[in-house]
DSSP file (Angstrom, degrees, kcal/mol; ACC not computed):
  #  RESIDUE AA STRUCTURE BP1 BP2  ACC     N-H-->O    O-->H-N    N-H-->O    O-->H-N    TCO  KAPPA ALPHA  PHI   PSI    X-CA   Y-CA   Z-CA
    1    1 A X              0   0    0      0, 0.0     0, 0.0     0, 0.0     0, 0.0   0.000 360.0 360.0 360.0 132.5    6.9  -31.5    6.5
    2    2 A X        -     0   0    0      1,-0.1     2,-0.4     2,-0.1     4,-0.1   0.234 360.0-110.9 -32.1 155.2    3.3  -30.4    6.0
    3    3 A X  S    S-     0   0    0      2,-0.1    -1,-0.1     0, 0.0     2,-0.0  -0.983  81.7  -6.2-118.1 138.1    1.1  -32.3    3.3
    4    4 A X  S    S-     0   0    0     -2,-0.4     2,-0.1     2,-0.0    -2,-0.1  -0.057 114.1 -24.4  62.8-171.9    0.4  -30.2    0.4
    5    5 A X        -     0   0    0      1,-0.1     3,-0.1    -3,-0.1    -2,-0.1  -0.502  67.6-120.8 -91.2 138.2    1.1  -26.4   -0.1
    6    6 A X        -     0   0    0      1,-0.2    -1,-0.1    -2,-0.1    -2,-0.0  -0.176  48.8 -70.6 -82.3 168.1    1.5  -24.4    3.0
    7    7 A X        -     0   0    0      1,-0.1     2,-0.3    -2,-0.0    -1,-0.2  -0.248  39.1-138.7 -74.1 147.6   -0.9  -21.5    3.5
    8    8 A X    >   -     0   0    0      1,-0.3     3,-1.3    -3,-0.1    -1,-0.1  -0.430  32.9-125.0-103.2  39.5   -0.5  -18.3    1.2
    9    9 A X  T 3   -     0   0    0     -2,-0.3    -1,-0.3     1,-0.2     0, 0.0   0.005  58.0 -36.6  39.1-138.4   -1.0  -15.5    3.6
   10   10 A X  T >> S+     0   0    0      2,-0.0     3,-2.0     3,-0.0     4,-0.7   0.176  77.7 165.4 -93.2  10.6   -3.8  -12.6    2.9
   11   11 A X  G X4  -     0   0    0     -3,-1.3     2,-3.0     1,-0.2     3,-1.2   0.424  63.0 -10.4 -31.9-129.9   -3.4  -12.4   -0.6
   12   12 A X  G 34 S+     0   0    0      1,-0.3    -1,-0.2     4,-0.0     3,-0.0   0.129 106.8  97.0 -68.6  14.8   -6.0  -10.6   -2.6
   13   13 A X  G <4 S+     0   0    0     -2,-3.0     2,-0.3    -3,-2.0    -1,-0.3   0.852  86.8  27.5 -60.0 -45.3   -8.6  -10.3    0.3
   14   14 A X  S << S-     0   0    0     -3,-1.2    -1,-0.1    -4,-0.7     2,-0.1  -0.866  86.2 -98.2-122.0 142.5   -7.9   -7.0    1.3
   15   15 A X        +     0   0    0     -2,-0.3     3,-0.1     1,-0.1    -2,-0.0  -0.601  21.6 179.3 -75.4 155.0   -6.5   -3.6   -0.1
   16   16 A X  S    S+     0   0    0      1,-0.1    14,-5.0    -2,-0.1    15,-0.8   0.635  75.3  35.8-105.2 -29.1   -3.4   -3.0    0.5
   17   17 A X  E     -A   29   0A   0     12,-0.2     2,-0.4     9,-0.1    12,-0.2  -0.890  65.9-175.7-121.5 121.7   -3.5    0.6   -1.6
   18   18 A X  E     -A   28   0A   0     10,-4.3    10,-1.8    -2,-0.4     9,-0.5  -0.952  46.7 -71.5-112.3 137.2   -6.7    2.9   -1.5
   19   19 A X        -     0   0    0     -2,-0.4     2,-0.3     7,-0.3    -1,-0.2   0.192  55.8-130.7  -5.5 145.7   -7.2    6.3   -3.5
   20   20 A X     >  -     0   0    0      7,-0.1     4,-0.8     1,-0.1    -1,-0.1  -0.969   3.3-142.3-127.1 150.6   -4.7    9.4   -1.9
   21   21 A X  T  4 S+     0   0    0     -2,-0.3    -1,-0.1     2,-0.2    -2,-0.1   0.041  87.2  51.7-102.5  38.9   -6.1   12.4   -1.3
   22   22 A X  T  4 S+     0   0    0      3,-0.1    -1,-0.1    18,-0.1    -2,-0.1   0.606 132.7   6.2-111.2 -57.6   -3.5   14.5   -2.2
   23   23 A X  T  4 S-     0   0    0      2,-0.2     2,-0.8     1,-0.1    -2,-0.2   0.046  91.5-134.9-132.7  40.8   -2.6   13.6   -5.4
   24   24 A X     <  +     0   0    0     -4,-0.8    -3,-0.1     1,-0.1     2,-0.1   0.183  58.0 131.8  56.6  -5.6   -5.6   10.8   -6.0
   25   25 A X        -     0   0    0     -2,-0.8     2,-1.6    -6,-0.1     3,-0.3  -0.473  69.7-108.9 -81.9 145.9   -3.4    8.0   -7.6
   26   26 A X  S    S+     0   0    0      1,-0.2    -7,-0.3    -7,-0.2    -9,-0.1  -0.738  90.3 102.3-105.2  91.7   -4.3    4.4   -5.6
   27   27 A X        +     0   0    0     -2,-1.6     9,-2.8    -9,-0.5     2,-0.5   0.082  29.8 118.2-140.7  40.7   -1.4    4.2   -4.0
   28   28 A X  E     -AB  18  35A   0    -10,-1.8   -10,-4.3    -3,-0.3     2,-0.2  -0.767  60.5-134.0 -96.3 143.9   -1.8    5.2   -0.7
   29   29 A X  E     -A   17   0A   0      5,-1.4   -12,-0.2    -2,-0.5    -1,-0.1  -0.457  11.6-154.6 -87.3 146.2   -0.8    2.1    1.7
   30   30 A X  S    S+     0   0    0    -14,-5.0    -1,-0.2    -2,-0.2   -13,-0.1   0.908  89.2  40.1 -70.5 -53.3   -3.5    1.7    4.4
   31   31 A X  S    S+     0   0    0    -15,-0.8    -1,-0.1     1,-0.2   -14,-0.1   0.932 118.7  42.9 -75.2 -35.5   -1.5    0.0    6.9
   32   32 A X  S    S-     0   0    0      2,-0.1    -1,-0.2     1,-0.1    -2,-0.1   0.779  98.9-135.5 -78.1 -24.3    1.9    2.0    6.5
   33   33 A X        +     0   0    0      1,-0.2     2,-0.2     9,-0.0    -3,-0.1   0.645  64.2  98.7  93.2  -9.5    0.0    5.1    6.3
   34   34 A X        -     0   0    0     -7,-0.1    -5,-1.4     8,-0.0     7,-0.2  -0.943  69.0-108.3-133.5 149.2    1.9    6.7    3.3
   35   35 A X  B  >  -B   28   0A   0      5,-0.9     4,-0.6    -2,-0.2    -7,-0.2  -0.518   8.5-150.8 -90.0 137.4    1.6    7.2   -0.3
   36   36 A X  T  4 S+     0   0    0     -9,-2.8    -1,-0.1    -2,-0.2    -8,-0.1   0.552  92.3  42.8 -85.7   1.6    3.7    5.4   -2.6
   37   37 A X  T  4 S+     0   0    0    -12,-0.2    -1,-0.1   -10,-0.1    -9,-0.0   0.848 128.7  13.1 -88.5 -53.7    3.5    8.2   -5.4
   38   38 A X  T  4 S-     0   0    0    -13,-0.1     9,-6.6     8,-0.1    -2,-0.1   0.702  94.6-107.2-113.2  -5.1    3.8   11.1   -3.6
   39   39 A X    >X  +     0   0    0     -4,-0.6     4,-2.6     1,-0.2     3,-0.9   0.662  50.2 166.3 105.6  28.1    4.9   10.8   -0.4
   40   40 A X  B 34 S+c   43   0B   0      1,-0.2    -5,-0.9     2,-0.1    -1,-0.2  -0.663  70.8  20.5 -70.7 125.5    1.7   11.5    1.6
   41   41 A X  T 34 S+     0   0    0     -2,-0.7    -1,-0.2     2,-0.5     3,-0.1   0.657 126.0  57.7  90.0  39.5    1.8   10.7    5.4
   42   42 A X  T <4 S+     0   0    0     -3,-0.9     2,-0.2     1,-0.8    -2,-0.1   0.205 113.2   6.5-143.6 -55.4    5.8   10.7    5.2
   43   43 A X  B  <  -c   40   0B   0     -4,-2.6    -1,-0.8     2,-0.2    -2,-0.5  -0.729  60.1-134.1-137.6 170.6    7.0   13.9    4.0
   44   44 A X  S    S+     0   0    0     -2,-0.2     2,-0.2    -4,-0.1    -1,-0.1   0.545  85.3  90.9 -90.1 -29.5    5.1   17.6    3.2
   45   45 A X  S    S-     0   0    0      1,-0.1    -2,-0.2    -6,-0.1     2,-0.2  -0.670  90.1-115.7-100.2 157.5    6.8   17.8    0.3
   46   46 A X        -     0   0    0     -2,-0.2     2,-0.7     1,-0.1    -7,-0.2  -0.417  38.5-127.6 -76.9 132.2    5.5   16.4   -3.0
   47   47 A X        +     0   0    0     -9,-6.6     2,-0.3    -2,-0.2    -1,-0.1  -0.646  41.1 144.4-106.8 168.5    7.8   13.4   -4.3
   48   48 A X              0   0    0     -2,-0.7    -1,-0.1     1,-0.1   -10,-0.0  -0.924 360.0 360.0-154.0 163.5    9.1   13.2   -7.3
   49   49 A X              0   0    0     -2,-0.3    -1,-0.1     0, 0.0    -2,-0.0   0.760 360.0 360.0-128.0 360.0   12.4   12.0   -9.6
């Protein structure tokens, strides 16, 4: 066992989610490449529920 609390990964260093340019809400993921609103970089069509 380690002393003290083990390291906390990348938190709050980097974005994770930048502006999309199709439908402008900041949730397109950088690294995955696709938007979590609308589905840009995934699918053609806009999603929605």
């Amino acid at each position: 066992m380690g002393a003290g609390t083990a390291a906390q990964g990348r938190h709050n260093k980097f974005k994770t989610h930048i502006p999309c340019r199709r439908c402008g809400k900041r949730a397109y993921h950088v690294r995955k490449g696709v938007c979590a609103s609308c589905g840009y970089g995934k699918t053609a069509k806009i999603r929605t529920y």
